[in-house]
KOLSEPA-342278 format. One record per residue (C-alpha): residue in three letters; y negated, x negated, z negated. Coordinates in pm, 1 decimal, m for minus. Each point is the difference from the previous one (the first is absolute). Layout:
+-----+----------+----------+----------+
!  aa !    north !     east !       up !
+-----+----------+----------+----------+
! ALA !        Y !        X !        Z !
...
+-----+----------+----------+----------+
END
This chain:
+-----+----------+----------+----------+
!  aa !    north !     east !       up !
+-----+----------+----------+----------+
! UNK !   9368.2 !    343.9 !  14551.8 !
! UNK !   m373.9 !    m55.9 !    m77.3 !
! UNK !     65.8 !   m398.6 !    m95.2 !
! UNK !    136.6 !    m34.8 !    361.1 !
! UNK !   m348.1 !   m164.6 !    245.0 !
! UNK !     28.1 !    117.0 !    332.3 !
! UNK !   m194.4 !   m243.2 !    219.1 !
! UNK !   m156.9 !    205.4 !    343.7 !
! UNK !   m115.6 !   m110.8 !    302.8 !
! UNK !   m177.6 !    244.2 !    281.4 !
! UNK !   m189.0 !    294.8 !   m199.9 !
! UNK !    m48.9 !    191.1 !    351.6 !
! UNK !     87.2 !    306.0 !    112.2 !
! UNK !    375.6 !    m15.4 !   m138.9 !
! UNK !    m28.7 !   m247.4 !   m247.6 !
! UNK !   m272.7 !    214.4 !   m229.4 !
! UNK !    200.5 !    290.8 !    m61.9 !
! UNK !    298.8 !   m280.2 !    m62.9 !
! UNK !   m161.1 !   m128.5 !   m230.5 !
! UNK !   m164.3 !    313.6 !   m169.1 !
! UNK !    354.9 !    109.2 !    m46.3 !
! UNK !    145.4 !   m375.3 !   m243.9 !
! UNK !   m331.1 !     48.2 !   m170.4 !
! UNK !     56.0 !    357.1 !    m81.3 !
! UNK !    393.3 !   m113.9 !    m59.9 !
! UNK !   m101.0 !   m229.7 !   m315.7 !
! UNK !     m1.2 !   m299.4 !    207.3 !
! UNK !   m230.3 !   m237.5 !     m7.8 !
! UNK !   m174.7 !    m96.5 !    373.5 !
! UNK !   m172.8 !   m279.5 !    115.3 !
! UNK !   m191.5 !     79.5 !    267.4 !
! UNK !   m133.5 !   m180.5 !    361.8 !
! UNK !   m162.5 !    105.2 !    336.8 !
! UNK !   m205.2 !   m186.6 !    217.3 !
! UNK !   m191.9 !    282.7 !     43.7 !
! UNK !   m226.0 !     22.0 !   m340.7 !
! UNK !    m71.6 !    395.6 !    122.2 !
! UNK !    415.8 !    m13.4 !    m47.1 !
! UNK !    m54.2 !   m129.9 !   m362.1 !
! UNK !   m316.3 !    201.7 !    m88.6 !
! UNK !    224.1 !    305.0 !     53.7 !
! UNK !    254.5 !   m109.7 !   m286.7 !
! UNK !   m277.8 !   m121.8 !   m222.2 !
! UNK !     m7.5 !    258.3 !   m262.6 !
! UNK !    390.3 !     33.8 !     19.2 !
! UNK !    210.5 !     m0.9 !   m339.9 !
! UNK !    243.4 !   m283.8 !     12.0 !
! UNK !   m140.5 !   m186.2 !    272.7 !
! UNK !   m192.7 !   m340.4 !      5.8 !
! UNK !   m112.6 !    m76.8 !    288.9 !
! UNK !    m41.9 !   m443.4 !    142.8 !
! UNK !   m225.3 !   m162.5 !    279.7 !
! UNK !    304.0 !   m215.7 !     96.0 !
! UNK !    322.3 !    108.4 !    167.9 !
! UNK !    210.0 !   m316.8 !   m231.1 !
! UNK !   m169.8 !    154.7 !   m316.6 !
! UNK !    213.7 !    304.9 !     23.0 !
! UNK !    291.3 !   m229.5 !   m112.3 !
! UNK !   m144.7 !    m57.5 !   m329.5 !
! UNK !    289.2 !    163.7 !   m255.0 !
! UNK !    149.4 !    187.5 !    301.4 !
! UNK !    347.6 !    103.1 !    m65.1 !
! UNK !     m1.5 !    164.0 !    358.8 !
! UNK !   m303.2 !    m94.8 !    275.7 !
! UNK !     35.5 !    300.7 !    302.3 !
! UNK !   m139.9 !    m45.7 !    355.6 !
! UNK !   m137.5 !    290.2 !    180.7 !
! UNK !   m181.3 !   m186.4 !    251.4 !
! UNK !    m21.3 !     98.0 !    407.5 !
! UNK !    209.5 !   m308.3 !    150.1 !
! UNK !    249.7 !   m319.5 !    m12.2 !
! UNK !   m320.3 !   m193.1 !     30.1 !
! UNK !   m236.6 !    109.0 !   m333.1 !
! UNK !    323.2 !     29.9 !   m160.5 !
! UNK !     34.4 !   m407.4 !    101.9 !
! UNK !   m363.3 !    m72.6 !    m47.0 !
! UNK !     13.3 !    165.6 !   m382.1 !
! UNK !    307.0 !   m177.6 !    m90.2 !
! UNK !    m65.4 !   m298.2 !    153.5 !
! UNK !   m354.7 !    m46.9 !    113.5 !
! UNK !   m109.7 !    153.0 !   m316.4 !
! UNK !    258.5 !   m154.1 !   m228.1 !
! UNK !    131.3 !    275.1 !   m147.9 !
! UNK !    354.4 !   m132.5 !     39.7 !
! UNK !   m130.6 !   m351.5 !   m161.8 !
! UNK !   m117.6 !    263.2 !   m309.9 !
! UNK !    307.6 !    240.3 !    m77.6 !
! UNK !    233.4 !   m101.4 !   m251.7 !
! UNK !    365.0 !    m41.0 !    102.4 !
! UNK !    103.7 !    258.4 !   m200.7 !
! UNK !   m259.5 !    257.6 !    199.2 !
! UNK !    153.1 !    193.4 !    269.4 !
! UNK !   m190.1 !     67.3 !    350.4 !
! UNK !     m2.4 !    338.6 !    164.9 !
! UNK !   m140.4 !      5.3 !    327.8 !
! UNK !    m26.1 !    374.7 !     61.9 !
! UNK !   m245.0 !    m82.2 !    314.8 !
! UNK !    120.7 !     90.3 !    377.5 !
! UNK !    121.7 !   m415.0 !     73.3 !
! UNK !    211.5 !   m118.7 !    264.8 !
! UNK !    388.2 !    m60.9 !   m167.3 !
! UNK !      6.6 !   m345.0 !    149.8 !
! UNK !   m322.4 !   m141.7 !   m148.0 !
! UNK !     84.6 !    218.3 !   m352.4 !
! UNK !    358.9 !   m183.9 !     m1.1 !
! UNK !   m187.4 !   m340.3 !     14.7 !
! UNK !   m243.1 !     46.9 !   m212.9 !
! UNK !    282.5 !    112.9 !   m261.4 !
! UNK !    153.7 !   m361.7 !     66.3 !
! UNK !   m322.5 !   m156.2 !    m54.4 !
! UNK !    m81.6 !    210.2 !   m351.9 !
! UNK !    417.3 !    m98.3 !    m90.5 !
! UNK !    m85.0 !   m391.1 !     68.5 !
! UNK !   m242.4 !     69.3 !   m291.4 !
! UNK !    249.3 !    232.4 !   m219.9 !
! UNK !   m185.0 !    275.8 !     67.2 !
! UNK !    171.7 !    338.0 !    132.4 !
! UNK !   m170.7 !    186.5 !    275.5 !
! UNK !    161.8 !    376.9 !    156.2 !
! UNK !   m177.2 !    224.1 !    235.6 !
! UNK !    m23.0 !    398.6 !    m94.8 !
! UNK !   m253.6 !    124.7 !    266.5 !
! UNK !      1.9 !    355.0 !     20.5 !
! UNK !    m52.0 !    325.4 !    194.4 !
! UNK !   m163.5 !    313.8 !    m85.7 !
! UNK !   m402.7 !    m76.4 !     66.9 !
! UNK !   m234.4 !     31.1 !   m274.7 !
! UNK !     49.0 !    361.4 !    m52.0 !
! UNK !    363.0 !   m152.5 !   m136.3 !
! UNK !   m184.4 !   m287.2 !   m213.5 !
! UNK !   m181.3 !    255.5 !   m147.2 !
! UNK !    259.3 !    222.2 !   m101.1 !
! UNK !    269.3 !   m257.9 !    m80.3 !
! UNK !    246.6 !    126.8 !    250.7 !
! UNK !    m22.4 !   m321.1 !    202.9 !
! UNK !    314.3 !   m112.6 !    195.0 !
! UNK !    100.3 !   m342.0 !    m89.9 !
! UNK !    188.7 !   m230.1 !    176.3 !
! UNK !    133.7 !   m348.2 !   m166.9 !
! UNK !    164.5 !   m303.5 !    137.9 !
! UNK !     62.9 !   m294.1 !   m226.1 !
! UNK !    178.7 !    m97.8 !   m326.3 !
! UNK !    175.4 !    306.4 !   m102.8 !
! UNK !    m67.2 !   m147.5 !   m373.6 !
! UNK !   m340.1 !    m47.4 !     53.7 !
! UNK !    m91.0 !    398.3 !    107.6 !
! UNK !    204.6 !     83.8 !   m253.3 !
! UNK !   m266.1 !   m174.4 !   m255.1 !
! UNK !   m236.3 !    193.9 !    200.6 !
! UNK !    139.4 !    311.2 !     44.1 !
! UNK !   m208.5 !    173.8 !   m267.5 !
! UNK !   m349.0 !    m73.5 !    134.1 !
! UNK !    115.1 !    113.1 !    340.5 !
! UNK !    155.3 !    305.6 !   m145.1 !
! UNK !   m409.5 !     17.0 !    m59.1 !
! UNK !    m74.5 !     25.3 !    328.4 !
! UNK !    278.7 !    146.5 !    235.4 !
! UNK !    191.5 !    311.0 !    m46.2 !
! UNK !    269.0 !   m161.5 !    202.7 !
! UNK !    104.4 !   m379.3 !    m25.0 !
! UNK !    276.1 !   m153.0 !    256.7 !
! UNK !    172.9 !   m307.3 !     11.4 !
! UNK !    m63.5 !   m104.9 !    334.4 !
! UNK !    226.8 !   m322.6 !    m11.9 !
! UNK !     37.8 !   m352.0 !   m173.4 !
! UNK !   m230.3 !   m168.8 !    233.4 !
! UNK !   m331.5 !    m61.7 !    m63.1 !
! UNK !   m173.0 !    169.8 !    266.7 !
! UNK !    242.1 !    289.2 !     36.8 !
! UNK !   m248.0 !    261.1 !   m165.6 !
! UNK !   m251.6 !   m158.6 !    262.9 !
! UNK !    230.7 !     53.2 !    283.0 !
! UNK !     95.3 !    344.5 !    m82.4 !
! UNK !   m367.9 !     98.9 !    m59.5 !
! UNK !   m121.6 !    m91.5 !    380.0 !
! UNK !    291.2 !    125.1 !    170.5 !
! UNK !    m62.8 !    362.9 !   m200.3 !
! UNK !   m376.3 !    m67.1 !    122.7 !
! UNK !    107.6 !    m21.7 !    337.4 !
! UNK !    223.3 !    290.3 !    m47.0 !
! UNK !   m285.4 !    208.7 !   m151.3 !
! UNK !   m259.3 !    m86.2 !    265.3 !
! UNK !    220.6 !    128.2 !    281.9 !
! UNK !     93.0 !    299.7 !   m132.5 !
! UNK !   m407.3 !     83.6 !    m62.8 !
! UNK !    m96.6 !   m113.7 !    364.9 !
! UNK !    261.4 !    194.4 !    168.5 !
! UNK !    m27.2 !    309.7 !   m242.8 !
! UNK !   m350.7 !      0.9 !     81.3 !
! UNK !     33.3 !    m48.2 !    322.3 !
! UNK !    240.9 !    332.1 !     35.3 !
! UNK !   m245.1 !    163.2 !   m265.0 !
! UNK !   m287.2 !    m57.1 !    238.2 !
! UNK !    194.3 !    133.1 !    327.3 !
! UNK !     70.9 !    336.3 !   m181.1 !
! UNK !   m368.8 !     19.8 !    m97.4 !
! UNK !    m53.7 !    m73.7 !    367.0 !
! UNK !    222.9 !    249.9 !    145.8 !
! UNK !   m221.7 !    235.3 !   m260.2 !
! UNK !    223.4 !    m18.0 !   m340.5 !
! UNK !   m120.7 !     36.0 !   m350.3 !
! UNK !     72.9 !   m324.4 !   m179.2 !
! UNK !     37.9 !    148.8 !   m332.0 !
! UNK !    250.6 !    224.4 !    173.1 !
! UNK !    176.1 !   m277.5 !    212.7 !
! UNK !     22.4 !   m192.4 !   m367.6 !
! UNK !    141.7 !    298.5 !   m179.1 !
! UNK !    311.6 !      9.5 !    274.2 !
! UNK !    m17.6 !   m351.6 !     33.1 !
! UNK !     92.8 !    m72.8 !   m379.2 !
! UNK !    287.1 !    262.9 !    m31.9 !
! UNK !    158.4 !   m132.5 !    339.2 !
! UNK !    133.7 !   m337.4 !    107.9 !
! UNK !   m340.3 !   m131.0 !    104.9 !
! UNK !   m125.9 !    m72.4 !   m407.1 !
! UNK !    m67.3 !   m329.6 !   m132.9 !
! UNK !   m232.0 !   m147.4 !   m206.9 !
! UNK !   m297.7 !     30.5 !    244.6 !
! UNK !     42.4 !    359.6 !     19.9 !
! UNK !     45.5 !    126.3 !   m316.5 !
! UNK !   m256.6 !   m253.1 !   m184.4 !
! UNK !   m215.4 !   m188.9 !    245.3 !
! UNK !   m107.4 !    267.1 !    234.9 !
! UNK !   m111.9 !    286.3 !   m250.6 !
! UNK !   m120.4 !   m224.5 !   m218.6 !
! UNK !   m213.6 !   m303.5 !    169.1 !
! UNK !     m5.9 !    127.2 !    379.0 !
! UNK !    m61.7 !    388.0 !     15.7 !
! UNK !   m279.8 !      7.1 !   m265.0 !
! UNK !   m156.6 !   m302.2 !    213.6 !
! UNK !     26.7 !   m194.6 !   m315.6 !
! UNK !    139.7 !   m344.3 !    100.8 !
! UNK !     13.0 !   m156.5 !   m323.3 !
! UNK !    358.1 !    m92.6 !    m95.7 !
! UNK !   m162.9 !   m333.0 !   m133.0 !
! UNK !    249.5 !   m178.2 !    225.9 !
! UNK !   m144.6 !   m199.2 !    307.3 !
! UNK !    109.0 !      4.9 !    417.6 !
! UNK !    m54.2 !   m361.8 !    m24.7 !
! UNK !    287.1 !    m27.4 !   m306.9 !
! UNK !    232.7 !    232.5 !    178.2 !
! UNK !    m31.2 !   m217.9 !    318.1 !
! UNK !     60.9 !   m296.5 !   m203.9 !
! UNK !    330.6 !    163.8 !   m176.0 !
! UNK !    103.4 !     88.6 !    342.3 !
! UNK !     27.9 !   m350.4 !    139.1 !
! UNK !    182.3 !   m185.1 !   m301.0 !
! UNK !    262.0 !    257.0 !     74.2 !
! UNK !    m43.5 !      0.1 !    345.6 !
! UNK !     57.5 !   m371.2 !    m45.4 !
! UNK !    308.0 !     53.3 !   m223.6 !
! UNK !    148.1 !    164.2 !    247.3 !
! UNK !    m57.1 !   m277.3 !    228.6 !
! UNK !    109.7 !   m317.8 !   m223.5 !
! UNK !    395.4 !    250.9 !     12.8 !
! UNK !    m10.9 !     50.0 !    384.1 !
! UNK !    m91.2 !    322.4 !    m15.1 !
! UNK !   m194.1 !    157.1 !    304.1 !
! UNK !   m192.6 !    306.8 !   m193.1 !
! UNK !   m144.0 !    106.1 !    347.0 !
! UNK !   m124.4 !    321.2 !   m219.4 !
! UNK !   m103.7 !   m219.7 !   m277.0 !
! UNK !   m200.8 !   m215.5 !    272.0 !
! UNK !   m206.3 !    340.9 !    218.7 !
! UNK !    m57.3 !    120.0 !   m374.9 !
! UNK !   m212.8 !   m298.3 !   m113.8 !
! UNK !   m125.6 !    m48.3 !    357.8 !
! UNK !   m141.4 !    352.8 !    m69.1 !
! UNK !   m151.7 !    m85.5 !   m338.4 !
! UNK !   m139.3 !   m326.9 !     73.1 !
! UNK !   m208.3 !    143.9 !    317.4 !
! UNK !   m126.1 !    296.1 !   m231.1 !
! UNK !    m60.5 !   m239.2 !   m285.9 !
! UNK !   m250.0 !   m203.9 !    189.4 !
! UNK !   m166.4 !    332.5 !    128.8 !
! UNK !    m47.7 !     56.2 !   m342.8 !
! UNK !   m223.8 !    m46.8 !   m234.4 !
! UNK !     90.4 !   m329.4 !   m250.7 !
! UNK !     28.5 !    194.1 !   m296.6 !
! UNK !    207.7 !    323.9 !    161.9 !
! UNK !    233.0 !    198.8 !   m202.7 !
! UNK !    353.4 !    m13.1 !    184.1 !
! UNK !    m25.4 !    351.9 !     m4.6 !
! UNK !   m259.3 !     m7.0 !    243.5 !
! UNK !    278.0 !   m103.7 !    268.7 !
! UNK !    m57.9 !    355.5 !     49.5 !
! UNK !   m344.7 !     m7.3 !     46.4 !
! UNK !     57.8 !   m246.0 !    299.2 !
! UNK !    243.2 !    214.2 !    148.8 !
! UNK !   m223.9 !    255.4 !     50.7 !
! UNK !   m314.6 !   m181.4 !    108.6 !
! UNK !    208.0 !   m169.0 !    269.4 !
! UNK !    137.5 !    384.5 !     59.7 !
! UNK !   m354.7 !     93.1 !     72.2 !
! UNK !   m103.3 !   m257.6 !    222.4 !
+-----+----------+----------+----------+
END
């Protein structure tokens, strides 16, 4: 395990812990972020060298992960940056970032025209999950391939699915649980909200809530832990949630599917995104809620 190089792009709010985690595994990391505060952070880290230069990650990479906000820097760092032109064809690509399954399916074509493998494994389970190593991970791509890489994201998740042979299926999965996950917290804080209204005690309403039909994974995690302490600070944006939402939003469009719920649901999100501030928790989808409940 420690002569395996793990190559590592996107040292942010996910990709740190990630990352803390190989190192403290035995692997060894090379590190980029085109943030040098990103970098700074990892500095002193065991196991970790950190590069100026996305491409220079590939240098003696036996694996080179992407944890990186979009389809787009995960195009610019492969291909604007070179990074693809750099890898060895016996590295394997993991894009773990939150990319549209179309544009992750091409890109694999483009890295296979070079002999180069590429597989998406993005994952669910916010940073409190990166930290702890009880990530969900979702795969699509050579079955082979995550098999070779099984062991580093053993690392990482506590839970590691198959999502399909396509590249692009881990992608694909990934939104449409985003989309799934944003609806249940708007509408479970909109019903939250309502009872605190009609002069309920949310800690109350929570504690029925979570033994009862009503529970999901806004109730018993997101509410008493980021909204009812007034933290906000998940460490996972409104402005990525609203992006997850419309690649599958437009999933379900490219298979003729209506998804009028699917459609009011992002409507919702995208008005209280740009009410927002830019850098807004998605938790704070609350927050809006009840400003606009005051007003």
């Amino acid at each position: 395990m420690s002569q395996v190089t793990i190559g590592f792009v996107g040292l942010g709010n996910m990709g740190e812990p990630m990352v803390r985690r190989l190192a403290a595994a035995g692997y060894a990391v090379r590190g980029y972020d085109v943030a040098a505060q990103a970098r700074e952070r990892l500095a002193d880290t065991a196991g970790v060298t950190l590069v100026t230069a996305p491409a220079d990650v590939a240098d003696g990479a036996d694996v080179v992960i992407l944890m990186l906000p979009d389809s787009s820097v995960v195009e610019q760092v492969l291909l604007g940056d070179g990074l693809l032109d750099r890898v060895a064809p016996t590295t394997l690509i993991v894009d773990m970032s939150s990319s549209e399954p179309a544009r992750t399916r091409a890109l694999a074509e483009r890295a296979a025209e070079r002999g180069v493998t590429l597989v998406d494994a993005p994952v669910s389970g916010g940073v409190v999950g990166a930290k702890a190593g009880s990530l969900t991970i979702m795969t699509g791509g050579s079955p082979t391939a995550l098999a070779t890489v099984r062991p580093v994201l053993d690392v990482l998740g506590g839970k590691v699915v198959h999502a399909g042979d396509i590249p692009g299926a881990g992608h694909a999965i990934k939104a449409l649980n985003n989309l799934m996950s944003a609806a249940h917290l708007l509408i479970s804080s909109e019903a939250l909200l309502a009872g605190q209204a009609f002069g309920l005690d949310p800690e109350v309403m929570l504690e029925i809530v979570n033994t009862s039909s009503g529970k999901n994974w806004s109730t018993e995690l997101k509410w008493p832990r980021y909204i009812l302490p007034g933290a906000y600070n998940s460490g996972f944006s409104m402005q990525f949630m609203v992006k997850d939402m419309n690649i599958a939003l437009g999933l379900a469009e490219a298979g003729g599917f209506p998804a009028p719920g699917s459609r009011a649901v992002v409507a919702a999100w995208t008005i209280a995104t740009a009410e927002m501030p830019p850098a807004a928790d998605h938790t704070e989808i609350a927050r809006w809620l009840q400003q606009n409940q005051d007003t």
